[in-house]
N, C-alpha and C positions, 0 to 999 in steps of 0.2 A: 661681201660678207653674207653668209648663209641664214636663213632661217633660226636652224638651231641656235646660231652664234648670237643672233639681235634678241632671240628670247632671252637667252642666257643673262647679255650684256641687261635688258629690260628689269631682270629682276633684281640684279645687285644694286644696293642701297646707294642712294645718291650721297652718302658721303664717305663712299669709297672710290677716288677717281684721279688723275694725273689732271693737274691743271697745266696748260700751257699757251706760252706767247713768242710769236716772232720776232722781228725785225728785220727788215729788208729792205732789199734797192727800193722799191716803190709799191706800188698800189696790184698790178697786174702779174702775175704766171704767166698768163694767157700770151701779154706783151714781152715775155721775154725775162720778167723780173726775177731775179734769187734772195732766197732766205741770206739773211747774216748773221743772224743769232740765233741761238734757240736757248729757252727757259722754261723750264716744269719743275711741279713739285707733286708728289706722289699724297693725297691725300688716304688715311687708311683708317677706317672707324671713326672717323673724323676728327685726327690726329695727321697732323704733316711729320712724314716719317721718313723721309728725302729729298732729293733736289739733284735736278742736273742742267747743266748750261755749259754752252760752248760756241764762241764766234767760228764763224766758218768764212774759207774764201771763196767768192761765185765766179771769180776767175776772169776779173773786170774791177776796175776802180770804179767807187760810188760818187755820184755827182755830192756838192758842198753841203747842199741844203739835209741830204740822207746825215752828213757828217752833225751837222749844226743839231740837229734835231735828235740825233739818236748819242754822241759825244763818243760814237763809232766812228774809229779815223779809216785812210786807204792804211797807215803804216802797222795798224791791229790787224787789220784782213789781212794783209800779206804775209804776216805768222801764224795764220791760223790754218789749219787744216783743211783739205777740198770741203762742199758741201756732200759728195756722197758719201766721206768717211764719217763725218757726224752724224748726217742723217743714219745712216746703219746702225751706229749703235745707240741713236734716240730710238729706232726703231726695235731694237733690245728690250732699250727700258721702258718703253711703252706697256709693253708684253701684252695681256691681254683685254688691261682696264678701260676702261670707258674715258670720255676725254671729255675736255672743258675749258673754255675760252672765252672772256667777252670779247662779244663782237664776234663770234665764232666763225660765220660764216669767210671771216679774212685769214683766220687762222686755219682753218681747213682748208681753205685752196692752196694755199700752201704745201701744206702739210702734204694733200694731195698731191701734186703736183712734183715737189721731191721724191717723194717714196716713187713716185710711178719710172720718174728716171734712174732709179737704182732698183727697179720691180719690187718693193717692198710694200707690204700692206699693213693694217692694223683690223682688230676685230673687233674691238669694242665700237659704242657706239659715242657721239658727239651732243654736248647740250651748252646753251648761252648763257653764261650769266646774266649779259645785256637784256636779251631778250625776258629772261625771268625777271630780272629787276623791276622792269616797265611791270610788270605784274603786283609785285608784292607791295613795292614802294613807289606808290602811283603818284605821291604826293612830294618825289625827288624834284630839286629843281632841274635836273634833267639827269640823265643815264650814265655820263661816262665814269671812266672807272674813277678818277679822281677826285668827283664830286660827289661820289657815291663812298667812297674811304672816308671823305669828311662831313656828310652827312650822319654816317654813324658811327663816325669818333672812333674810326680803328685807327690805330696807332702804325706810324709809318714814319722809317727811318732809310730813307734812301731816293733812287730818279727814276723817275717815270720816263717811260721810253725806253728801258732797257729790258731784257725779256727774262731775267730770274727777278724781279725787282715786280714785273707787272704780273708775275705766274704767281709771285709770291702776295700779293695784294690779292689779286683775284682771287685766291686760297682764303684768303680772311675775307673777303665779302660772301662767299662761299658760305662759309661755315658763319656767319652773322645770317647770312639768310634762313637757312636751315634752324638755325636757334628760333630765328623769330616766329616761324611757321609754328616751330613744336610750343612755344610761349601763346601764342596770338591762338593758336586752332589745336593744341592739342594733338601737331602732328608731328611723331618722331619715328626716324626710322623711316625715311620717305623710299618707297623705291627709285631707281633712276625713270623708270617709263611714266609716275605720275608727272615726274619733273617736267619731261619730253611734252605731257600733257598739257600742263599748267604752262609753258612756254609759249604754245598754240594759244592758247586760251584770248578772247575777249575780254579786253579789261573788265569793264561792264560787269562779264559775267565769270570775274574770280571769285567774288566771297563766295556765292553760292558753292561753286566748285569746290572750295576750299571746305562748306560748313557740311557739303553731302557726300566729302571723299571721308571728312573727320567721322561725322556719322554714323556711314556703312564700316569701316573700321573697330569702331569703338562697339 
């Protein structure tokens, strides 16, 4: 991604963004591993105003425990399309937004990692919800995303482990977050590059962050 394009991507408001999650044979790209599913949901003005999901085949049976845990069988893979035809037109609908994942960093090597076996890219840029959470809500009893759904009572109707299911939660911790900033600091309309910021940020040292970005703003 160019210059231009990360500035671009920097200034669009962090609650205009494709949230998305995997599922896959395992832990690694690096080792060999493939996506099995994919799920996003297109966040816009921050309004979810689509959705796309689709199992894919990696062209290999998944061991039981991938089955048991994700209630992705081998006999779904086997109906489902290559992963480079999904991946293409995930890379469609991506088009040019900014992206979004907790636990990002497993969802981007991914991500990477597909796209690069079918030469596909994306321009926008990537942000964690994981990692912002540890920020905002320091007093979670810990991070994941399903602890973090019921810490703040968002309502949820469906299984973790599936990837329109955890794109679509992430979407609502999302925009809970965003609410509470604008509630709590007076901050709305965040761009995505403070986000990127406050992600990095030192526990320690958010409020201040948060009370001298509200500040010079206002």
């Amino acid at each position: 991604m160019n210059n231009t394009s990360v500035k671009q991507s920097n200034n669009i408001a962090a609650d205009t963004i494709v949230v998305l999650d995997f599922e896959t044979t395992g832990l690694s790209p690096e080792q060999g591993d493939r996506a099995i599913e994919i799920g996003a949901v297109r966040i816009r003005n921050g309004e979810v105003i689509d959705s796309f999901q689709e199992l894919m085949n990696p062209g290999r049976r998944i061991n039981s425990f991938i089955e048991q845990y994700t209630g992705i069988t081998n006999p779904m893979l086997s109906k489902a399309k290559p992963c480079a035809d999904v991946m293409s037109r995930f890379a469609d609908y991506i088009g040019d937004d900014n992206l979004l994942a907790h636990n990002a960093s497993f969802d981007k090597k991914f991500l990477d990692a597909e796209f690069t076996r079918i030469n596909r890219s994306y321009k926008g840029s990537f942000a964690c919800s994981l990692l912002v959470s540890r920020r905002v809500y320091q007093d979670a009893p810990n991070h994941r995303l399903g602890t973090l759904v019921d810490y703040k009572n968002l309502s949820s109707e469906g299984n973790f482990h599936r990837a329109l299911f955890d794109s679509q939660m992430t979407a609502k911790l999302w925009l809970k977050i965003l609410e509470d900033l604008g509630e709590q600091y007076q901050l709305y309309d965040i761009p995505f590059a403070f986000i990127t910021k406050l992600a990095k940020t030192p526990k320690n040292a958010v409020p201040k962050l948060l009370l001298e970005y509200a500040k010079n703003r206002g």
